[in-house]
C-alpha positions in Angstrom: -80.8 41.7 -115.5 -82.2 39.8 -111.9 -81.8 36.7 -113.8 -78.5 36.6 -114.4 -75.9 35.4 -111.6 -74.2 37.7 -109.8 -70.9 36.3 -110.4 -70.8 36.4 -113.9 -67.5 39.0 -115.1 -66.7 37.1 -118.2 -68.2 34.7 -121.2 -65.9 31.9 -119.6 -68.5 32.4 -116.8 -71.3 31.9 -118.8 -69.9 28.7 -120.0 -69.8 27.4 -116.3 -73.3 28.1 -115.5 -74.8 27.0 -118.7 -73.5 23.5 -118.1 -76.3 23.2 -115.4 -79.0 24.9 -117.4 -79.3 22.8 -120.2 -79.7 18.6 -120.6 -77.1 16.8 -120.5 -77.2 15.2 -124.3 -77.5 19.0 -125.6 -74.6 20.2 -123.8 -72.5 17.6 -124.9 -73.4 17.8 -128.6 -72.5 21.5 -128.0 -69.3 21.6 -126.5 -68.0 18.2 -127.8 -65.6 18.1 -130.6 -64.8 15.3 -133.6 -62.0 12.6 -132.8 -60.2 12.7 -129.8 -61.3 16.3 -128.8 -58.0 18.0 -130.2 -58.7 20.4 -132.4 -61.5 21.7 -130.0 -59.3 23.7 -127.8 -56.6 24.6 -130.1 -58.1 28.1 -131.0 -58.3 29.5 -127.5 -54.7 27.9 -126.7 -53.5 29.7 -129.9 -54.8 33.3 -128.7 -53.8 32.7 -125.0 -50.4 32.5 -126.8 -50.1 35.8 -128.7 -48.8 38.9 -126.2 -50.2 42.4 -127.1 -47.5 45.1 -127.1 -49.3 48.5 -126.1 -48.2 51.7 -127.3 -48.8 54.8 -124.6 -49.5 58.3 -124.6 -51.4 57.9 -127.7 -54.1 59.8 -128.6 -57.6 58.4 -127.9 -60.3 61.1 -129.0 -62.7 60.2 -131.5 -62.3 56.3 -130.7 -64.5 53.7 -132.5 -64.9 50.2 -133.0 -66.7 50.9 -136.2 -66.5 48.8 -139.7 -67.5 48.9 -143.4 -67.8 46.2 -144.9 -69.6 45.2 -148.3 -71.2 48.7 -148.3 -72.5 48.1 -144.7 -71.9 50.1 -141.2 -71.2 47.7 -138.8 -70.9 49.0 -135.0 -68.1 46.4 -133.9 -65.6 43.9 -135.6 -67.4 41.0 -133.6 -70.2 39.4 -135.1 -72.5 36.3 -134.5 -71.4 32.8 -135.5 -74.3 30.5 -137.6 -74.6 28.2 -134.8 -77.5 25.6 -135.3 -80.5 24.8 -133.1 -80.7 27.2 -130.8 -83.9 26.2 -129.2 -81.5 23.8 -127.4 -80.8 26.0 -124.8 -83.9 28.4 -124.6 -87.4 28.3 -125.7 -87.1 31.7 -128.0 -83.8 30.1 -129.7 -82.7 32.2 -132.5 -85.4 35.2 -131.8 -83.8 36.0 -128.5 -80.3 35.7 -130.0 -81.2 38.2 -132.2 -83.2 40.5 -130.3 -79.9 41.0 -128.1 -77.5 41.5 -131.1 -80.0 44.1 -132.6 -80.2 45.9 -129.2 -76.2 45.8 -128.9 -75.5 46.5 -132.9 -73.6 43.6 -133.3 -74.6 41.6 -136.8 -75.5 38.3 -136.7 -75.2 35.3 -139.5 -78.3 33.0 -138.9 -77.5 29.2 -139.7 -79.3 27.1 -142.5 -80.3 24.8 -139.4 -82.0 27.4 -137.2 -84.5 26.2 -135.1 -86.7 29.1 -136.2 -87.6 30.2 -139.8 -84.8 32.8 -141.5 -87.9 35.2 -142.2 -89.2 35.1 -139.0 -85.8 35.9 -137.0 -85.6 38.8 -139.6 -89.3 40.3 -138.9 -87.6 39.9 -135.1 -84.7 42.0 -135.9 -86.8 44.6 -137.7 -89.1 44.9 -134.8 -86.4 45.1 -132.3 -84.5 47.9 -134.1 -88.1 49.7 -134.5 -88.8 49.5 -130.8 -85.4 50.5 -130.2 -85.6 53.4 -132.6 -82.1 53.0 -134.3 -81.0 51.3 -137.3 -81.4 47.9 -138.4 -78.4 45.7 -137.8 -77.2 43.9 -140.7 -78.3 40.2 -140.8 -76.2 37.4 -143.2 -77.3 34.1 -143.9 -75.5 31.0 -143.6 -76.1 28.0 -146.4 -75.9 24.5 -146.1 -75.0 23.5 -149.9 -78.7 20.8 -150.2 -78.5 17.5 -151.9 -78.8 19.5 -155.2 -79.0 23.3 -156.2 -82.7 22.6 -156.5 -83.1 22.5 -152.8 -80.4 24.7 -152.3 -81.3 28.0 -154.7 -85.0 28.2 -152.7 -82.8 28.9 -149.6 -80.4 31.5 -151.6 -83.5 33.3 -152.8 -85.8 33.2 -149.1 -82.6 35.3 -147.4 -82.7 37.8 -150.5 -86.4 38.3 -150.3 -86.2 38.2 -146.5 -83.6 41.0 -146.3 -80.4 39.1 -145.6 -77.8 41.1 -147.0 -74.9 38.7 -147.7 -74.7 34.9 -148.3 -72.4 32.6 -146.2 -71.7 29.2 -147.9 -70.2 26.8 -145.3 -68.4 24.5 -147.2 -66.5 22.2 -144.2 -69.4 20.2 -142.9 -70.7 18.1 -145.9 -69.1 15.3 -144.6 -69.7 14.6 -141.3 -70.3 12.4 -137.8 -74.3 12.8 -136.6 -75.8 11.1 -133.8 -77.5 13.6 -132.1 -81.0 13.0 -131.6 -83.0 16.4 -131.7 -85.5 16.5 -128.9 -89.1 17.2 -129.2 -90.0 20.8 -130.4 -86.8 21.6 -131.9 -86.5 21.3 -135.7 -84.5 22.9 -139.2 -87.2 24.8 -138.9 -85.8 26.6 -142.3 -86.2 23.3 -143.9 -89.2 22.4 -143.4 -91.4 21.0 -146.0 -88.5 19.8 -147.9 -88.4 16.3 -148.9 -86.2 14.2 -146.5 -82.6 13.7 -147.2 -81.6 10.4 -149.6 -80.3 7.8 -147.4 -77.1 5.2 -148.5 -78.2 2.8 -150.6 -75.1 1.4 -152.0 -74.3 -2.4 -150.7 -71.5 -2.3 -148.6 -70.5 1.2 -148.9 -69.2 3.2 -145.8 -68.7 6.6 -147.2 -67.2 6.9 -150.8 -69.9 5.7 -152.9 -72.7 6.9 -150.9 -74.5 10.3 -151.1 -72.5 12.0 -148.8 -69.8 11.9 -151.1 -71.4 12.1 -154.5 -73.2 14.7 -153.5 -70.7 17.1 -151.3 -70.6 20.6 -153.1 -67.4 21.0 -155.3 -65.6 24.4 -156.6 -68.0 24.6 -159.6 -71.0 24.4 -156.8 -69.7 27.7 -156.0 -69.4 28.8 -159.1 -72.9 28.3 -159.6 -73.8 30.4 -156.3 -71.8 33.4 -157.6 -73.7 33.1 -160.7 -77.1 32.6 -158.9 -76.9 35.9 -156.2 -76.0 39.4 -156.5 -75.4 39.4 -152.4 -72.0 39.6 -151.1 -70.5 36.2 -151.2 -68.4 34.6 -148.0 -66.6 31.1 -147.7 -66.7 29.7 -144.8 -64.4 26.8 -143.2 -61.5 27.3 -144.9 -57.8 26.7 -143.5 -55.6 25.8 -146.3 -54.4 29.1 -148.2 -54.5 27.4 -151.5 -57.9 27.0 -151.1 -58.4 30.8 -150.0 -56.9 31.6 -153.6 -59.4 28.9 -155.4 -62.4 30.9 -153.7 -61.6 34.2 -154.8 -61.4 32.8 -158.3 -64.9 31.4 -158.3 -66.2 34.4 -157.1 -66.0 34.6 -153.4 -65.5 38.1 -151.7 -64.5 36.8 -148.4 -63.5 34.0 -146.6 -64.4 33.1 -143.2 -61.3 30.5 -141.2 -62.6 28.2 -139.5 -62.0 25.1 -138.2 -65.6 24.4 -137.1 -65.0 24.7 -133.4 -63.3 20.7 -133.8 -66.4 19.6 -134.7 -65.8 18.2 -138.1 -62.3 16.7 -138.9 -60.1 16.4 -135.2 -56.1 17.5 -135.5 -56.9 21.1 -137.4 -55.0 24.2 -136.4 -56.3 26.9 -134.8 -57.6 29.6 -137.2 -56.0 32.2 -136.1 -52.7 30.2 -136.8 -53.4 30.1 -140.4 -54.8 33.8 -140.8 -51.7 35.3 -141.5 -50.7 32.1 -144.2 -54.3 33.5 -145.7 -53.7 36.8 -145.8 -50.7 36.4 -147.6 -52.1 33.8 -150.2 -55.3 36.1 -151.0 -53.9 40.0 -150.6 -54.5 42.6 -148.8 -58.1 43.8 -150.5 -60.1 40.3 -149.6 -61.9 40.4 -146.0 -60.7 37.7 -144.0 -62.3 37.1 -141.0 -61.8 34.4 -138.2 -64.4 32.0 -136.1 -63.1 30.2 -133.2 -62.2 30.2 -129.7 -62.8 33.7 -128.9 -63.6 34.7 -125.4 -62.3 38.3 -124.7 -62.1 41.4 -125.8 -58.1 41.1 -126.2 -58.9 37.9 -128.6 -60.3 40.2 -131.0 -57.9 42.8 -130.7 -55.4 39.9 -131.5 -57.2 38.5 -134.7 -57.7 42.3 -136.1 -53.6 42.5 -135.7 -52.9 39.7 -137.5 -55.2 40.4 -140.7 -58.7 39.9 -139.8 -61.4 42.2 -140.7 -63.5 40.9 -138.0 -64.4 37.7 -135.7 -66.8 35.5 -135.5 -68.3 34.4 -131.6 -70.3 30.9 -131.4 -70.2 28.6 -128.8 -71.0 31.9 -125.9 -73.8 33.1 -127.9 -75.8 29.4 -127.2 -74.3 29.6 -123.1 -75.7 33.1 -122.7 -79.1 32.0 -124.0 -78.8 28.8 -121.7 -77.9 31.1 -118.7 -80.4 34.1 -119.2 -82.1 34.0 -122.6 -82.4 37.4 -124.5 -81.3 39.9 -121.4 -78.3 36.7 -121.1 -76.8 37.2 -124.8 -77.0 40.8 -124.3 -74.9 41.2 -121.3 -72.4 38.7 -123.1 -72.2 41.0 -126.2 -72.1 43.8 -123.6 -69.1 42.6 -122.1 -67.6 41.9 -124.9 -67.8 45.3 -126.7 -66.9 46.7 -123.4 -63.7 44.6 -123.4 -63.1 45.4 -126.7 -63.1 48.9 -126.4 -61.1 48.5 -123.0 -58.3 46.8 -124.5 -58.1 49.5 -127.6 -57.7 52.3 -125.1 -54.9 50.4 -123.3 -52.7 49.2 -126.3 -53.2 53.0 -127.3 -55.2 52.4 -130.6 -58.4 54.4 -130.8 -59.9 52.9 -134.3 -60.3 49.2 -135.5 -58.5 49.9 -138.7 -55.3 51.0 -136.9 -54.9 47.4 -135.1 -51.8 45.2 -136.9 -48.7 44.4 -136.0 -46.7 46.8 -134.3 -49.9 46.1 -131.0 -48.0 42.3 -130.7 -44.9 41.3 -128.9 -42.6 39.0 -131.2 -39.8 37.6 -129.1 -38.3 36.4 -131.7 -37.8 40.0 -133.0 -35.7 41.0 -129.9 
């Protein structure tokens, strides 16, 4: 722990001093956001505006932070965002990431665009859980839906022989902005070898027309990927509840909200604004969980409340490893689980599965 400042109490910290520890080009394709910028800060305005309402004299033995999910233990509710490139802000990228998370239990989704190969951040898991002697922490993987399900179904079937234990399709970012120029040494490193992607060829044609369009996955795409994987099988970027319905009909088991941190399409709401429209449109029985904007242990408290079965953290993973590398990401996680369990004891709620409602302050209701 020498190398990380003294001063850091909080992941808003780490934010601070990771500014200054990475190049300038890579921490503005990290933080910056699509459009105007308007939809970037919209989740953490959205949890900085839901009040807890803590219960007291409850009773606190036995307390956990504890999970199951798809048949698998999970230590805490907070889990690892896919978050691409992570050689961007330290040399071990995705192997320190998940060296941390496997020292502090927490489960991690690995992105299609890793800077290090899926099999060899999962041989880095194993090993840390070995030398740790305790349990392996379940790893998910994250898919980019490829130009066709050629180039896509080698992916699927590399996570299942690697050990991944549920499948993530992010279906939000098809269509996109790029203009972010990787620097030297940092690569998809899981795509390697792969033919390069098709450029435009029609005359004239902006978007509609080109391959980015013709080719942008479509409800039978995952369809197809139900039918293709026994693994547990998780949506991820959707907002609208319609759509939450439409997934669980072609197979999905979860669904992950997201608005992609305002990366992809500016003017979104916040996820957690939508959650409870979700929860609603899909039931009680599908696992919903939530990605954006949190930075606190009271943030996740807040998302569990309001239907979530867990959250998703990305943006703090990347300033961590900026700031301190693998000792960095595991004194975030640190603090975070420590926040975590901080705020259950003091709304008076000893397990995860106890957190809804009657833990949030409705004026409206008074």
């Amino acid at each position: 722990m020498s190398g990380i400042p003294v001063d850091i109490r909080s992941l808003a910290d780490y934010e601070r001093h990771a500014a200054s520890q990475m190049p300038e080009a890579s921490w503005q394709h990290l933080q910056d956001g699509s459009g105007q910028g308007l939809t970037v800060g919209v989740d953490r305005a959205a949890y900085d505006r839901i009040q807890l309402l803590p219960r007291r004299l409850t009773d606190l033995r036995g307390g956990s932070t504890a999970i199951q999910l798809f048949g698998e233990h999970h230590a805490t509710p907070i889990f690892l965002a896919p978050l691409a490139y992570q050689k961007l802000a330290h040399e071990e990228g995705e192997l320190a990431t998940v060296r941390a998370a496997t020292a502090l239990g927490i489960t991690t989704i690995l992105s299609t665009l890793s800077s290090v190969t899926l099999e060899e951040v999962a041989a880095a898991a194993t090993g840390a859980a070995r030398e740790l002697e305790r349990p392996a922490v379940p790893l998910w993987f994250q898919l980019y839906f490829q130009e066709d399900r050629a180039r896509t179904l080698p992916l699927v079937r590399r996570a299942e022989a690697a050990g991944y234990s549920a499948i993530v399709f992010t279906v939000d970012a098809a269509v996109k902005r790029a203009g972010f120029q990787l620097p030297p040494g940092v690569e998809a490193a899981n795509l390697r070898g792969m033919p390069p992607q098709r450029q435009a060829t029609a005359s004239g044609a902006i978007l509609f027309g080109t391959s980015l369009t013709e080719e942008a996955p479509r409800w039978e795409d995952l369809a197809w990927l139900r039918a293709e994987t026994k693994l547990p099988l998780l949506v991820k970027g959707l907002v609208a509840p319609e759509d939450g319905r439409m997934a669980v009909d072609h197979g999905a088991d979860g669904i992950i909200l997201s608005n992609h941190g305002g990366r992809v399409l500016d003017g979104m709401p916040a996820a957690i604004d939508v959650l409870p429209l979700m929860r609603e449109a899909v039931g009680a029985e599908v696992p919903l969980l939530v990605d954006g904007g949190v930075r606190a242990g009271t943030d996740v408290v807040k998302a569990l409340a309001l239907g979530a079965r867990a959250v998703l953290v990305g943006r703090p993973q990347m300033h961590a490893l900026a700031v301190g590398g693998f000792a960095g990401v595991a004194h975030m996680l640190h603090m975070l689980r420590a926040e975590l369990e901080l705020a259950m004891a003091q709304i008076g709620c000893r397990d995860v599965s106890m957190i809804d409602r009657r833990y949030l302050f409705d004026a409206r209701a008074m």
